[in-house]
N, C-alpha and C positions, 0 to 999 in steps of 0.2 A: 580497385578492391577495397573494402571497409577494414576499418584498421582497429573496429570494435570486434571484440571476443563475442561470438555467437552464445547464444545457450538455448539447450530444451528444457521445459519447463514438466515437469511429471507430478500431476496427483490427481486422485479422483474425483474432487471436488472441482465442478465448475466454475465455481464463486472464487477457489482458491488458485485454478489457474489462470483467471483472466486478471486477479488482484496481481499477485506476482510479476505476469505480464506486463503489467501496466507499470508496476515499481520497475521493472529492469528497463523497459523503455523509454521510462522518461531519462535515465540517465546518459550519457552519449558515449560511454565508454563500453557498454553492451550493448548485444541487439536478439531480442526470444525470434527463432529464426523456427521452432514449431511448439508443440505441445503436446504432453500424451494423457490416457488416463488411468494407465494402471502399467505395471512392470513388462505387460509382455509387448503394448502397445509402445513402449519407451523402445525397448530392444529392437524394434524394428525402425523407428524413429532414428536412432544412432546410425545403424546402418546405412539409412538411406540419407539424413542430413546431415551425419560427421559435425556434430557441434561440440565446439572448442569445452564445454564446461554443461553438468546436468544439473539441475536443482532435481532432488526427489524425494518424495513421501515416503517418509518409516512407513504408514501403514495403509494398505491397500488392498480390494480383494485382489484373486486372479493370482499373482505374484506381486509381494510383497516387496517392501523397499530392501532390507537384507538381502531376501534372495536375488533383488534384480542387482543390488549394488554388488552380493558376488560376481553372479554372473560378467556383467561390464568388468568388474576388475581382471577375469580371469580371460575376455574375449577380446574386447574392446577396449581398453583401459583409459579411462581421461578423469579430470579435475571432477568432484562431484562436493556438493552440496547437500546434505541432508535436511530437509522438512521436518520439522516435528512437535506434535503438540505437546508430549512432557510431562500432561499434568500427572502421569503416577509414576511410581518406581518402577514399574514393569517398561512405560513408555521411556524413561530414562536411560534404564540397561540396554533397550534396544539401540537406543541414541548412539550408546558408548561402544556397543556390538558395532555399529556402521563405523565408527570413526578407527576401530581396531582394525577394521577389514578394510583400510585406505579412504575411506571420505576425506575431502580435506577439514571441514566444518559443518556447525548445524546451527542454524536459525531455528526461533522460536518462534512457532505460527501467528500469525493476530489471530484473536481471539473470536471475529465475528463480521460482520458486512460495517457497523458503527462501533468499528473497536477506537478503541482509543490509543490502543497501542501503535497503530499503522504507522506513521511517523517512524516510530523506534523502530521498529522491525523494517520496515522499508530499508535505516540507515545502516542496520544490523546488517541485515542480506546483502547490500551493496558492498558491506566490507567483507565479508564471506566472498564473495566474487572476486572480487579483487586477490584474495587470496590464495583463490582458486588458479587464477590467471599466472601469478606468480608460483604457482607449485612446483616442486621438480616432479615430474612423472616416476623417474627412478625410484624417488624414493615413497612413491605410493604402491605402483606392482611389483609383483615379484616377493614380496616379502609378505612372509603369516604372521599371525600373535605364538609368542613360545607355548607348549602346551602345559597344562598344570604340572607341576613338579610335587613328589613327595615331599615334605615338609622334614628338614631338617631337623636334630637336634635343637634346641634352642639354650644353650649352657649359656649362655651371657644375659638373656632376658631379665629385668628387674635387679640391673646392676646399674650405678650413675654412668653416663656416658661420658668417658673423658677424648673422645673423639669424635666428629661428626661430620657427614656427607650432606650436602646441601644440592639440590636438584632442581633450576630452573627450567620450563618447558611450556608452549605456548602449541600454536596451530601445528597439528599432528604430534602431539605429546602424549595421546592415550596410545595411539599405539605404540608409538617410541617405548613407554613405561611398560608397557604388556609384552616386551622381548625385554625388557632390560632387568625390569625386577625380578622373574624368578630365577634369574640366573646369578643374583647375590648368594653368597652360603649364608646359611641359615645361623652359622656359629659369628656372624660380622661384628668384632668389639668395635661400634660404633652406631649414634642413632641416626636414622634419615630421614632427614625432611627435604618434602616436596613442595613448589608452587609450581600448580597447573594453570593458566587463567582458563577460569569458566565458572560459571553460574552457581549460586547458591544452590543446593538439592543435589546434583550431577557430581559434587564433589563426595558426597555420600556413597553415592552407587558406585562410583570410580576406586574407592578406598575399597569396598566390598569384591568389588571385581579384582584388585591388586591382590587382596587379602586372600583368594580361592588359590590365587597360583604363587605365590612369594612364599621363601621359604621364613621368611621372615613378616610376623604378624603386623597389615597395616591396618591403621584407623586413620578417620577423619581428625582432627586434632582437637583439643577443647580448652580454653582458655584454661590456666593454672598447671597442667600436664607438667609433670615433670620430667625429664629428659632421661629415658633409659637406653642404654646398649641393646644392641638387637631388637630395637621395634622402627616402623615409618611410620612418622605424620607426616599426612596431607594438608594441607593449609584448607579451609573451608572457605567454599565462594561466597563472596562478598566480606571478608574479613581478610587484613592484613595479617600475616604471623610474624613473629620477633621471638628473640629468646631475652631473660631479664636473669637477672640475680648471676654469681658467680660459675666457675667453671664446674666443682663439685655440684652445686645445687641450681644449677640451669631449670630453667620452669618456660613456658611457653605464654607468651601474652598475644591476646586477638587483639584487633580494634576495627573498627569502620573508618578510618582515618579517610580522605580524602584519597580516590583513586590515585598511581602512580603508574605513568604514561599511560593512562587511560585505564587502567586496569586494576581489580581488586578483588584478589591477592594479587599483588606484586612480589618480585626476588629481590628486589633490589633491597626493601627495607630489611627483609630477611640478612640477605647476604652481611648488610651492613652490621647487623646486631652481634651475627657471628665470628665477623672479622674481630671485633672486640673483646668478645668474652673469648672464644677457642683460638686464634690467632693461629699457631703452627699447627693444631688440630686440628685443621677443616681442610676439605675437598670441597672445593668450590663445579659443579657441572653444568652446563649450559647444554641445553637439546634445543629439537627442532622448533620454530618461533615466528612470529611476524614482531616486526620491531624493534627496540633494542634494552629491553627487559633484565637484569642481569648483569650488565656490562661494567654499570662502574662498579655495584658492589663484589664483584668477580676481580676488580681492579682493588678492592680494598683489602679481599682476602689475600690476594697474596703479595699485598704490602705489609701485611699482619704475618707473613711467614707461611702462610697455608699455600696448599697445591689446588691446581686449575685443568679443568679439563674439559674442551671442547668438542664437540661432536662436529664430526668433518662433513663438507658439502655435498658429497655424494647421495648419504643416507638419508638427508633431511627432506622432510614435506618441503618447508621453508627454511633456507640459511639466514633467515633477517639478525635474528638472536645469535645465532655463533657467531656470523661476521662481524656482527656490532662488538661482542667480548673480544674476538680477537682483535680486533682494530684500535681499541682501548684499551685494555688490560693482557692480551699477549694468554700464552697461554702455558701449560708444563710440557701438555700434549694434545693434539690433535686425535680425536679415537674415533672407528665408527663404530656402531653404535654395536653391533654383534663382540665387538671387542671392550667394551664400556665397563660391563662389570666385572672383569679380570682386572682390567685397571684400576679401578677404583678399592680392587681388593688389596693389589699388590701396594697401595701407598697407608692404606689402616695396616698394612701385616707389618711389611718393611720398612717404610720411610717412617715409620714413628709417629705418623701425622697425629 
């Protein structure tokens, strides 16, 4: 028996699934075991070849890549993959829709039959796969995005922050963020910031998507931003975030500095800036991840005095990132994730963080 993880390959283009086809097989660790060309043709696909992992198109007639990817979530449930080409905000939010509703990842299409991209996107999808392979199932079914929440009060907004939560989150992070954020109070004397890895543009739509349902207003973050109570920045893809200047007068600085662990944004620069300026004021979190993102500046924070809080194995798409903090930097508490922001409230109310 083959000890490569099978996969179906789903989109309506011909061109794009024999390309796809052709990236997953040259590699030895998969094998495209069929192919379909629209969502209803994928559904019956599953059924009858039970393949380990789906690649599939956001957009398709017949049944679309959403609806098909409910569906499988709610019938069939396995590792999936999302296809997508991206180039608008509309195609983004869809993106971010499938990764909310359990995808584990999305690759960017190539561009054309002589793209240039093919290379990338080839090495892109293979590490999506691989992703996929390592997912927990658990923590992809079974669980929805929280629904919008009334917007709280917001009595602390446009006050310095002298306390702050910090959010590291990697593969299965938009949904993780999409049960966890609106369930912060809206009155939180403390500012949040986020590092998602993902792509420049997507971090836009993701802060918009946060910002419908949190009671607490998020934006993308912008260089100079100065650090208020009661808002969340999001780190913007392809820029590093750090905080600079003192604890009353914290300001947020970008850069494009040189990816960290292959990744940019990274936490770790983050975590490290905070440990320094905020020291006993920070809450350090780690969510679901591939890799080990987090870990040490999670280890710096609460050498700085700050508390630490990891998200338990059960919940996660991928444990890469909590187990890597735990295993380095130890933790205050272990949370899953439906219990995360009670946690995270009870150490800004209580502990004085």
């Amino acid at each position: 028996m083959s000890s490569r993880a099978s996969v179906l390959v789903v989109d309506d283009s011909s061109f794009m699934r024999r390309t796809i086809a052709e990236i997953i097989g040259a590699c030895d660790e998969f094998r495209v075991i069929g192919t379909a060309r629209n969502g209803l043709d994928a559904l019956k696909q599953v059924a009858a070849l039970n393949p380990d992992i789906v690649t599939l198109d956001i957009e398709m007639p017949e049944l679309d890549g959403i609806q098909t990817l409910e569906r499988l979530m709610r019938e069939a449930p396995r590792p999936v993959v999302m296809l997508s080409a991206a180039t608008t905000a509309h195609g983004q939010d869809l993106t971010l829709r499938a990764l909310e509703l359990g995808a584990v990842d999305f690759v960017r299409k190539p561009s054309g039959p002589v793209s240039v991209d093919l290379a990338r996107v080839g090495d892109r999808l293979l590490d999506a796969l691989r992703a996929a392979r390592e997912a927990n199932l658990a923590g992809l079914a079974g669980r929805v995005a929280a629904p919008a929440t009334a917007r709280a009060p917001r009595t602390v907004e446009g006050q310095p922050a002298l306390s702050v939560v910090a959010i590291a989150t990697s593969t299965g992070g938009p949904r993780a963020l999409s049960e966890l954020m609106p369930q912060l109070p809206g009155d939180l004397r403390a500012a949040v910031l986020i590092v998602q890895h993902m792509p420049a543009g997507f971090t836009r739509s993701l802060a918009q998507r946060l910002d419908a349902s949190c009671p607490l207003p998020v934006r993308e973050a912008a260089h100079g931003d100065t650090l208020q109570a009661g808002r969340v920045y999001l780190a913007p893809g392809g820029h590093h975030m750090r905080l600079v200047g003192g604890r009353e007068d914290a300001r947020i600085a970008l850069s494009d500095d040189p990816p960290v662990w292959g990744v940019r944004p990274a936490a770790d620069p983050l975590f490290l800036s905070l440990a320094g300026t905020f020291g006993e004021r920070c809450v350090g979190v780690v969510l679901t991840g591939m890799g080990r993102d987090g870990a040490e500046g999670l280890r710096a924070i609460r050498a700085a005095g700050g508390r630490a809080l990891v998200q338990d194995r059960a919940g996660c798409t991928i444990y890469g990132m909590p187990q890597a903090a735990l295993q380095l930097a130890g933790a205050d508490l272990v949370v899953s994730l439906p219990d995360m922001a009670a946690a995270i409230t009870r150490y800004i109310l209580y502990h004085h963080v």
